[in-house]
C-alpha positions as CSV (number, residue, x, y, z in Angstrom):
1,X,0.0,0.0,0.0
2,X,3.2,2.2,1.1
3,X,4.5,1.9,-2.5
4,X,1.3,2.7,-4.3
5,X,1.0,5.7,-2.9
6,X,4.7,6.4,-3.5
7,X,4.4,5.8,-7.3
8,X,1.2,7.7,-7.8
9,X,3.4,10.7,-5.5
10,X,5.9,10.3,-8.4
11,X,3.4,10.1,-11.0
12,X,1.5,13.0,-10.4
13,X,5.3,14.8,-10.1
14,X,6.2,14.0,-13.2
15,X,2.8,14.9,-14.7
16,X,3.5,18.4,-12.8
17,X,6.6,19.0,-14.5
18,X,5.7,17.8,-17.7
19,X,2.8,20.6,-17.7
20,X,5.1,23.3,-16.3
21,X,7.9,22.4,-18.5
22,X,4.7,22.2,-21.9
23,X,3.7,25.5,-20.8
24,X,7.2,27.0,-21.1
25,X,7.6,25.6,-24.5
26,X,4.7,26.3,-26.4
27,X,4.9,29.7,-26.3
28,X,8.6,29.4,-27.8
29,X,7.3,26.7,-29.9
30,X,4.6,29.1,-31.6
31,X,7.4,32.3,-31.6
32,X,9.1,29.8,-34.1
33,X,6.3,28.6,-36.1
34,X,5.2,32.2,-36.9
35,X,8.1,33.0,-38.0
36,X,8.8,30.2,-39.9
37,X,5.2,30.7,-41.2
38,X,5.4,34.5,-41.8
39,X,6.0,35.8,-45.3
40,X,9.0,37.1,-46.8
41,X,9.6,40.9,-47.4
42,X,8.7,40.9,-51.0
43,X,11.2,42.7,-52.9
44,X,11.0,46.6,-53.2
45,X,9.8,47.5,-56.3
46,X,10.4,51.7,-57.7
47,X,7.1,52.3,-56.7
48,X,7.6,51.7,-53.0
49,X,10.8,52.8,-53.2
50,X,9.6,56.2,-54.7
51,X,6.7,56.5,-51.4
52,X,9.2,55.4,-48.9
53,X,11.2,58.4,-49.9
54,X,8.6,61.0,-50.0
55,X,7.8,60.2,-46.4
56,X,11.4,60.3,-45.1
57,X,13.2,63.1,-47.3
58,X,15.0,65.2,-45.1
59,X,15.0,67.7,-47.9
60,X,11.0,67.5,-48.4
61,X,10.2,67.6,-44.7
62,X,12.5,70.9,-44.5
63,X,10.6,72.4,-47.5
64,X,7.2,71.8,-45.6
65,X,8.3,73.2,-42.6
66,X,9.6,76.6,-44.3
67,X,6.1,76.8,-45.8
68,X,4.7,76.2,-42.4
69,X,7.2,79.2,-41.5
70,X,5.9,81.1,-43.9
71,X,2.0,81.0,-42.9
72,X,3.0,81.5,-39.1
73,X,4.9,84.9,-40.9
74,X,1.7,85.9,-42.2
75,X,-0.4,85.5,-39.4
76,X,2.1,87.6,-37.6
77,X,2.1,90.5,-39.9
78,X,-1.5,90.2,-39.9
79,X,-1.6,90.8,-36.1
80,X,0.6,94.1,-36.6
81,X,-1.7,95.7,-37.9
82,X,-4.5,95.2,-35.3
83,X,-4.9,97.3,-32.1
84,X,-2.4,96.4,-29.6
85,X,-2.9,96.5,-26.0
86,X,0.2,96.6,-23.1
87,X,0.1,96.3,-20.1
88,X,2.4,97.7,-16.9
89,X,2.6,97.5,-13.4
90,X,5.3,100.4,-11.4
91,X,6.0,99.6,-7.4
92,X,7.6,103.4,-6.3
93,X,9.0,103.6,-2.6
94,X,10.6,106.7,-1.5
95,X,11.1,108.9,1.6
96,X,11.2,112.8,2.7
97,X,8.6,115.3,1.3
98,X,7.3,117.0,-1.7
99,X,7.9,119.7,-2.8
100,X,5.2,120.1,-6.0
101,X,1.8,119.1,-6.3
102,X,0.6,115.7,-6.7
103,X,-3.2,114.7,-6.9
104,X,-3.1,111.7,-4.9
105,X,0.1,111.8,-3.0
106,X,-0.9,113.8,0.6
107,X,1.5,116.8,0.5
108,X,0.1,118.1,4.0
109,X,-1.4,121.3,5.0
110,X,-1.9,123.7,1.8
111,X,-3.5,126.8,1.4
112,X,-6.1,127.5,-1.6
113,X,-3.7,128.6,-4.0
114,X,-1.7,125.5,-3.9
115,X,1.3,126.1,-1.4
116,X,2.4,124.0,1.1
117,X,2.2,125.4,4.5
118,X,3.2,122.2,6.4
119,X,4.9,119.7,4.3
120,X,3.9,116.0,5.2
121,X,7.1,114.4,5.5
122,X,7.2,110.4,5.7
123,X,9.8,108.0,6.6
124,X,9.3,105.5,4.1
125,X,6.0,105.5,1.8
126,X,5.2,103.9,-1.1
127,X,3.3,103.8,-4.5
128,X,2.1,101.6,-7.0
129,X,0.8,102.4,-10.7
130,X,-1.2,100.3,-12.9
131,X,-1.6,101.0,-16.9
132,X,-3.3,99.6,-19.9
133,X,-1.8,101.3,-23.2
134,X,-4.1,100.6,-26.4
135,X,-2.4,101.4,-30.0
136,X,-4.4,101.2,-33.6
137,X,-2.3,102.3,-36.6
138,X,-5.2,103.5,-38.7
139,X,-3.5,104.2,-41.6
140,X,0.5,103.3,-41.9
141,X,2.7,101.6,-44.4
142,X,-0.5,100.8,-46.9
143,X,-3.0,99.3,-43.9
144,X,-5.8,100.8,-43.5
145,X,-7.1,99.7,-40.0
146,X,-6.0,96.5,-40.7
147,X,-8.8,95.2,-42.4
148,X,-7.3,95.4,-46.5
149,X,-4.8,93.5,-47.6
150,X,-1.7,95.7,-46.8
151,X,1.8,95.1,-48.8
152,X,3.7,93.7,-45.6
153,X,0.8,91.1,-45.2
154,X,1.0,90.7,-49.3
155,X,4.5,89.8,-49.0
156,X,4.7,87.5,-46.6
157,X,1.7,85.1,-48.7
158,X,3.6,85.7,-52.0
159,X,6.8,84.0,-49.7
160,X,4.7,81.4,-48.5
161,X,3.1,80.8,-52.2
162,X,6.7,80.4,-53.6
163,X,8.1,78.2,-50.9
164,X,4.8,75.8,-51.1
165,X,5.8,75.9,-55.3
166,X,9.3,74.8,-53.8
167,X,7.7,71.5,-52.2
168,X,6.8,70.7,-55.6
169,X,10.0,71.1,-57.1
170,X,11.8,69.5,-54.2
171,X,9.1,66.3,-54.4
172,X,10.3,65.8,-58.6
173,X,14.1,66.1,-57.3
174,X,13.2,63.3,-55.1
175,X,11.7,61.0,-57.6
176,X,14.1,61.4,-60.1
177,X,16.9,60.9,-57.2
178,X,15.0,57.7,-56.2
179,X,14.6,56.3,-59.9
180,X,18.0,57.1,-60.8
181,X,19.5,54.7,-57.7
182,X,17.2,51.8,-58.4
183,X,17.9,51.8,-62.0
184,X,21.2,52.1,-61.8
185,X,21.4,49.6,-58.8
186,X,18.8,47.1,-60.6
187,X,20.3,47.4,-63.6
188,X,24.3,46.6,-62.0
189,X,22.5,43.3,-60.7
190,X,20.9,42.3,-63.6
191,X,24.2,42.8,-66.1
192,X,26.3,40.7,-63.5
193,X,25.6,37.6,-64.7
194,X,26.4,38.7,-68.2
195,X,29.3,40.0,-66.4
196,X,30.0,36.7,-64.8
197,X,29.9,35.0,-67.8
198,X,32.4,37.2,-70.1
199,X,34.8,36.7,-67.0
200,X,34.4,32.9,-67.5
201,X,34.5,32.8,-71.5
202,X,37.3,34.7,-71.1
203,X,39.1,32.4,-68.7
204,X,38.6,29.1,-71.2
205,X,40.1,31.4,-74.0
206,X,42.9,32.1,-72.3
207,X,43.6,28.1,-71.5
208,X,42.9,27.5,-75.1
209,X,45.3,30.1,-76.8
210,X,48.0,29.0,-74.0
211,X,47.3,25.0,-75.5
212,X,47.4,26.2,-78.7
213,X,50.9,28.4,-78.2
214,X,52.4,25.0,-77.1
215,X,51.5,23.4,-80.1
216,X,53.0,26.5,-82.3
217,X,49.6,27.8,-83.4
218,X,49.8,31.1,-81.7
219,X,52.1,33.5,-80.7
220,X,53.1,35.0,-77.5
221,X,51.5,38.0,-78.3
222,X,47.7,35.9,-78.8
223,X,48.4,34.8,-75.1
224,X,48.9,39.0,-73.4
225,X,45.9,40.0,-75.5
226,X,43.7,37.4,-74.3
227,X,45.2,37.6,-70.3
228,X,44.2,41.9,-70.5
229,X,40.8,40.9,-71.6
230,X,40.7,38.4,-69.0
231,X,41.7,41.0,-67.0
232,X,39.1,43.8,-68.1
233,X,36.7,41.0,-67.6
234,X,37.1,41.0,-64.4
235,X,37.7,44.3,-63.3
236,X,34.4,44.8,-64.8
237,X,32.8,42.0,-62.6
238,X,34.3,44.0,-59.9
239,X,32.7,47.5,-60.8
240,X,28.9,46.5,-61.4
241,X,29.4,44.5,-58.2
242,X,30.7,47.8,-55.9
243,X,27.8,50.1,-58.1
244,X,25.5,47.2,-56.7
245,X,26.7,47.4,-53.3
246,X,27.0,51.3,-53.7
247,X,23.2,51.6,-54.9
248,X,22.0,49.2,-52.4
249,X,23.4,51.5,-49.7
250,X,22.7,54.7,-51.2
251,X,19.1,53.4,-51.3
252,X,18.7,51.8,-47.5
253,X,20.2,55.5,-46.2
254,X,17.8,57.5,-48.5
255,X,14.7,55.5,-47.8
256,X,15.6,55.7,-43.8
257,X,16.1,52.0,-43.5
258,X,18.8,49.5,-41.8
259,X,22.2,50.0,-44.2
260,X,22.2,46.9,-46.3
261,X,24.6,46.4,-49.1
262,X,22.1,43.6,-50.5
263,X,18.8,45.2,-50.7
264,X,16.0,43.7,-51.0
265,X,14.8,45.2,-55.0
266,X,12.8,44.0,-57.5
267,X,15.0,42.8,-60.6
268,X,12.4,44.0,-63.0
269,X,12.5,47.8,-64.1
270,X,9.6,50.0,-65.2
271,X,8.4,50.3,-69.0
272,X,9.5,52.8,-70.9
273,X,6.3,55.1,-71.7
274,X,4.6,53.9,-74.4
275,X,4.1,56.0,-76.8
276,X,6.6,59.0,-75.3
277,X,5.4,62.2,-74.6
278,X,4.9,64.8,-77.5
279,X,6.6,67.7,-77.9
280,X,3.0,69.9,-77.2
281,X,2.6,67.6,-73.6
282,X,5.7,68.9,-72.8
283,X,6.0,72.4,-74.1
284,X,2.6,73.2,-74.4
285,X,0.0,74.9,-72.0
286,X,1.7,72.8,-69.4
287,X,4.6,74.7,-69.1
288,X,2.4,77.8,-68.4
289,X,2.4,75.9,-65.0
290,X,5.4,74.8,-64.6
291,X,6.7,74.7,-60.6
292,X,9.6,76.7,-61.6
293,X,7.3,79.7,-63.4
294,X,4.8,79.7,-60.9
295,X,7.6,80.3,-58.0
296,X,9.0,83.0,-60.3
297,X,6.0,84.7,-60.3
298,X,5.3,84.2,-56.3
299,X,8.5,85.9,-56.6
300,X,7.7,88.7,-58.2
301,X,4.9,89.3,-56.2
302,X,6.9,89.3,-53.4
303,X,9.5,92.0,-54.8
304,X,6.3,94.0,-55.9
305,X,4.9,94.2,-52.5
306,X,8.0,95.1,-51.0
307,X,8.4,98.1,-53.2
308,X,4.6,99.0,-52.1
309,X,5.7,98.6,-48.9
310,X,8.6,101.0,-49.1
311,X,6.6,103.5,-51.2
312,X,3.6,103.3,-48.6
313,X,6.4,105.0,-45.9
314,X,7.1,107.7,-48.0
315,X,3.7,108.8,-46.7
316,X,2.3,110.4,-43.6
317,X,1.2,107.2,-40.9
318,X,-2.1,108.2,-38.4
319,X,-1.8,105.8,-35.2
320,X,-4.8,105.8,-32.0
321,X,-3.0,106.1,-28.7
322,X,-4.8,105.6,-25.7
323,X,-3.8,104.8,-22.0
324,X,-5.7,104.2,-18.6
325,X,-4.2,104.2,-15.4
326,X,-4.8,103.6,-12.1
327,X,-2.2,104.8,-9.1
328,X,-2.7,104.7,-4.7
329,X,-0.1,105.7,-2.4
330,X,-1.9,103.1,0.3
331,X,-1.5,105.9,3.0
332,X,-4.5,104.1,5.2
333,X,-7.5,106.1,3.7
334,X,-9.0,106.3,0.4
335,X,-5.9,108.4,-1.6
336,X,-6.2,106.9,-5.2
337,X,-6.5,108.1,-8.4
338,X,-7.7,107.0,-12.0
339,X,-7.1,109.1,-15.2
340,X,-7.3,108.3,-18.9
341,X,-5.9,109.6,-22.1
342,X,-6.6,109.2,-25.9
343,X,-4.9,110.9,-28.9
344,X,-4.5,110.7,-32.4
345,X,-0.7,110.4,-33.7
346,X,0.3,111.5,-37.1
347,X,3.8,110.8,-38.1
348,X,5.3,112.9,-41.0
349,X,8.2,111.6,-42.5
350,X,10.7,115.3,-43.3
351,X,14.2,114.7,-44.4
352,X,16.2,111.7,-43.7
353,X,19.1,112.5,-46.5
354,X,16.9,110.7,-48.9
355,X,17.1,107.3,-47.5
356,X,13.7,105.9,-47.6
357,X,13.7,107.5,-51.4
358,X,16.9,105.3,-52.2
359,X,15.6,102.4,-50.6
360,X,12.1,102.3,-52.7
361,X,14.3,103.0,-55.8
362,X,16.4,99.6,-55.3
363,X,12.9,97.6,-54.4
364,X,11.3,98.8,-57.6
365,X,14.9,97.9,-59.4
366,X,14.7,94.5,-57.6
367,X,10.7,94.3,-58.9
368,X,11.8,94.5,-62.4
369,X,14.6,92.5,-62.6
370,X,12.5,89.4,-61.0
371,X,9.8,90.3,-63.8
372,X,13.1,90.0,-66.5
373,X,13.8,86.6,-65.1
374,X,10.6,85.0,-65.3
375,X,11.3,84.9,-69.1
376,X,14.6,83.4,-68.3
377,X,13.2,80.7,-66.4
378,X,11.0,80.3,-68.9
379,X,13.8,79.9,-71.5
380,X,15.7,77.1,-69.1
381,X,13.0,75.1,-68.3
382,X,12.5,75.2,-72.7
383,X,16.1,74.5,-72.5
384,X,16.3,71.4,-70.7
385,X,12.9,69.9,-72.0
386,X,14.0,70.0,-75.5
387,X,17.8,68.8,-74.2
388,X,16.9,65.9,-72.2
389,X,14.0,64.8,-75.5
390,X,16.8,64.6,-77.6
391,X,19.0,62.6,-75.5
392,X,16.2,60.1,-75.3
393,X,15.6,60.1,-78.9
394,X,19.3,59.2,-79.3
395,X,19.3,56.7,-76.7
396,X,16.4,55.2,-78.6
397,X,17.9,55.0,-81.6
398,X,20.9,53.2,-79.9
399,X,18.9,50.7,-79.1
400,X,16.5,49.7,-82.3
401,X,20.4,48.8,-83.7
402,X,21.6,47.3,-80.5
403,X,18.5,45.2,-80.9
404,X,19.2,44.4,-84.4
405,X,22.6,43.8,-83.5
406,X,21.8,41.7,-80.8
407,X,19.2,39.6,-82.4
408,X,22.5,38.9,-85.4
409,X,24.7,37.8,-82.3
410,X,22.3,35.4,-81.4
411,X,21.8,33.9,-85.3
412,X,25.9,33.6,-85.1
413,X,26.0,31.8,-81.5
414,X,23.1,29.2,-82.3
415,X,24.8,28.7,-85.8
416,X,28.5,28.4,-84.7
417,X,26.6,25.9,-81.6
418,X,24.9,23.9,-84.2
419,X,28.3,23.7,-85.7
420,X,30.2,22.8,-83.1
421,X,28.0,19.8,-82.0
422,X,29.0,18.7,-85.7
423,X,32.7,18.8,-84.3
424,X,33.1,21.2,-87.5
425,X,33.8,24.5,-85.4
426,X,36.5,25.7,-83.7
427,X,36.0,26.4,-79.8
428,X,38.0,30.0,-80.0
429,X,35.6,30.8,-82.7
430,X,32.4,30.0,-80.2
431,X,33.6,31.7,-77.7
432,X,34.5,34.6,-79.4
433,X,30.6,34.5,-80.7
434,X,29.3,34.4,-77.5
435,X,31.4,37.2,-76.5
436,X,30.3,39.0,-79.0
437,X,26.6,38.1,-77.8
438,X,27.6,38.5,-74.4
439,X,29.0,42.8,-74.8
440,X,25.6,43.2,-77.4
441,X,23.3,41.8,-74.6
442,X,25.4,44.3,-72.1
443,X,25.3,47.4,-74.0
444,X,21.6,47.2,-75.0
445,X,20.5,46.8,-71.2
446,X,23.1,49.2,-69.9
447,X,21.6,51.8,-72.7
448,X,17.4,50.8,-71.8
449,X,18.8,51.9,-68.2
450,X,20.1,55.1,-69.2
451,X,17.2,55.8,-70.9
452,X,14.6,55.2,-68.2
453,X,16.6,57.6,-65.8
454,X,16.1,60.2,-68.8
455,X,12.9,59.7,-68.7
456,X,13.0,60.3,-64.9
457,X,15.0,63.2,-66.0
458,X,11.8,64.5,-68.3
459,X,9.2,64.3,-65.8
460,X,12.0,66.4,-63.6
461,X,12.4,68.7,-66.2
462,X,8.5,69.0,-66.6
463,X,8.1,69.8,-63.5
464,X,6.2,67.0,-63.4
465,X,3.3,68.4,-65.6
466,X,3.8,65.3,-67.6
467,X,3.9,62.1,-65.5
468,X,5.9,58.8,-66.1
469,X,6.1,57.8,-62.3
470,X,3.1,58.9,-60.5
């Protein structure tokens, strides 16, 4: 009996720790089947990479906090011109007796005409003012009471209306930054194998001329040429692997993620637009709103407000003062006093050596040389349009022969193949084919990547009237 219930103590023991030791593991066990079960990142496509960027530009998020600036400046010009109110508080203590009259301060015994027959001297007494001060400029530098829209107030929305044309700007400068990296980073990975193997054709040539110099059927000279182009070969494995690594950590520090010299990208690039823009898209009644033209001309308004502004104090300015104030001498009995004052202030401006004159002279000067560079802005953004179109159209060109060419190299490899399972052709001959192939293949993709980051360049250029990437 003893030992029955001495294995069923044991039993229920074990059963104890089994259960402790199944409630610590299961919660490790399910850690590791989510995340064996959880998805993979799927690679970043230019897309994601383009709104990962427009959230984390340091460069965007400055340009949205200078047109937040900017509307804080308005409101604060605004406010200027409004009635203003002050307030002060004075604590006076002094000692000894007056000698002129004071309405609330007792100066002692005085006759009816004001003198003091017996002064009231104190030891130590003590007064304390109160005053409100209220100021309305009614009419100064353009404002009238406030309530227009005055050319210090102008000025300051013509800034803000430029910088907010500068978060455009500054958003198509990030695009085409983006685009450019993963193009150039996409395309580096996707010209490595061809890269890869050139370096290896290369290699088996260089063992075949060195057989065939033993034998007497080359010369030295067949063996250097073929060991530099080995050599090129690889130094050009080399530099699309570091422009790989280069873009993918260009990319992880721009888009505000972990640095990663492997980044996780898609291997497929954009389509060119199909059919390209016309010449009218991009130099048509889109360019009359071009970002760069429409901050010109925010511009201008700004210079033409400031020379309203300095004209406007040229003239007379009419300001409302008024005060209240309240003052007791706390001398035990009711000794305090209240007065108020209003007036109306005109300020005249006489002779200040002509100053002011000079300084309206250079903002109108300022006014009109903005107005001649809006047609110079005008003639860039023309400029680099047309520029950046014909660079594409060359590009394009490249590549209907490039594809010609390529589609020849790949008649010659399959021919020269066919040949050489016939034991008919000679290996140096296929390899050289296949090289052939093999820089054709490398040139037409390293030419459709230029060409997308022109496009990229276009919609920069545009301003992004016309969109490629939305």
């Amino acid at each position: 009996m003893t030992k029955s219930v001495l294995h069923t103590d044991r039993s229920s023991n074990n059963v104890a720790a089994y259960l402790a030791a199944l409630l610590f593991v299961l919660p490790c066990m399910s850690e590791a089947r989510e995340a064996l079960e959880a998805p993979p990142h799927d690679p970043l496509t230019l897309h994601d990479c383009i709104a990962i960027a427009l959230g984390e530009s340091p460069a965007l998020e400055a340009s949205r906090f200078d047109v937040f600036s900017a509307a804080e400046e308005v409101r604060a010009a605004q406010g200027k011109l409004l009635p203003q109110v002050t307030g002060a508080a004075d604590y006076l203590l002094f000692s000894g007796s007056r000698v002129s009259k004071f309405g609330v301060i007792n100066l002692g015994s005085v006759t009816p005409n004001g003198s003091v027959v017996t002064a009231n001297t104190v030891g130590s007494a003590e007064v304390e003012l109160y005053s409100a001060h209220l100021k309305y400029p009614l009419f100064a530098d353009g404002s009238i009471l406030g309530l227009n829209n005055p050319p210090a107030v102008a000025e300051r929305k013509a800034k803000k209306q430029a910088l907010a044309w500068t978060v455009n700007l500054t958003r198509e400068e990030v695009i085409y930054r983006i685009t450019d990296e993963f193009v150039s980073t996409v395309s580096a990975r996707n010209r490595m194998g061809l890269a890869e193997r050139r370096a290896k054709l290369l290699d088996q040539s260089v063992s075949i001329i060195e057989e065939q110099q033993k034998q007497g059927l080359k010369l030295p000279i067949d063996i250097k040429v073929a060991k530099e182009q080995f050599s090129a070969g690889q130094t050009l494995l080399k530099l699309l692997r570091e422009q790989s690594v280069a873009g993918s950590l260009a990319l992880s520090k721009t888009l505000g993620v972990a640095s990663s010299s492997n980044l996780s990208l898609s291997n497929t690039l954009p389509d060119a637009p199909d059919p390209p823009p016309t010449t009218e898209q991009l130099i048509g009644a889109c360019l009359n709103h071009h970002p760069s033209l429409e901050k010109q001309r925010a511009v201008i308004e700004q210079a033409k407000q400031e020379y309203r502004l300095e004209r406007f104090r040229l003239y007379p300015s009419v300001y409302l003062d008024g005060s209240a104030s309240y003052i007791d001498d706390f001398s035990g009995v009711s000794n305090s006093e209240s007065f108020f004052s209003g007036a109306i202030a005109v300020n005249v401006p006489i002779f200040d050596f002509g100053a002011q004159l000079a300084t309206t002279r250079s903002k109108l000067m300022t006014y009109k040389a903005e107005q001649a560079r809006l047609f110079s802005t005008a003639d860039n953004v023309n400029f680099e349009v047309l520029k950046v179109y014909q660079t594409i159209y060359t590009l394009t060109h490249n590549i209907l022969g490039l594809q010609g060419d390529v589609a020849k190299a790949q008649r010659d490899v399959q021919v020269i193949q066919a040949q050489q399972q016939q034991g008919i052709a000679e290996p140096l001959i296929a390899i050289e084919k296949e090289l052939h192939l093999i820089a054709k293949q490398d040139e037409l993709e390293g030419i459709q990547a230029r060409r997308l980051t022109y496009y990229a360049r276009l919609q920069r250029a545009a301003g992004g009237a016309w969109k490629w990437i939305p």
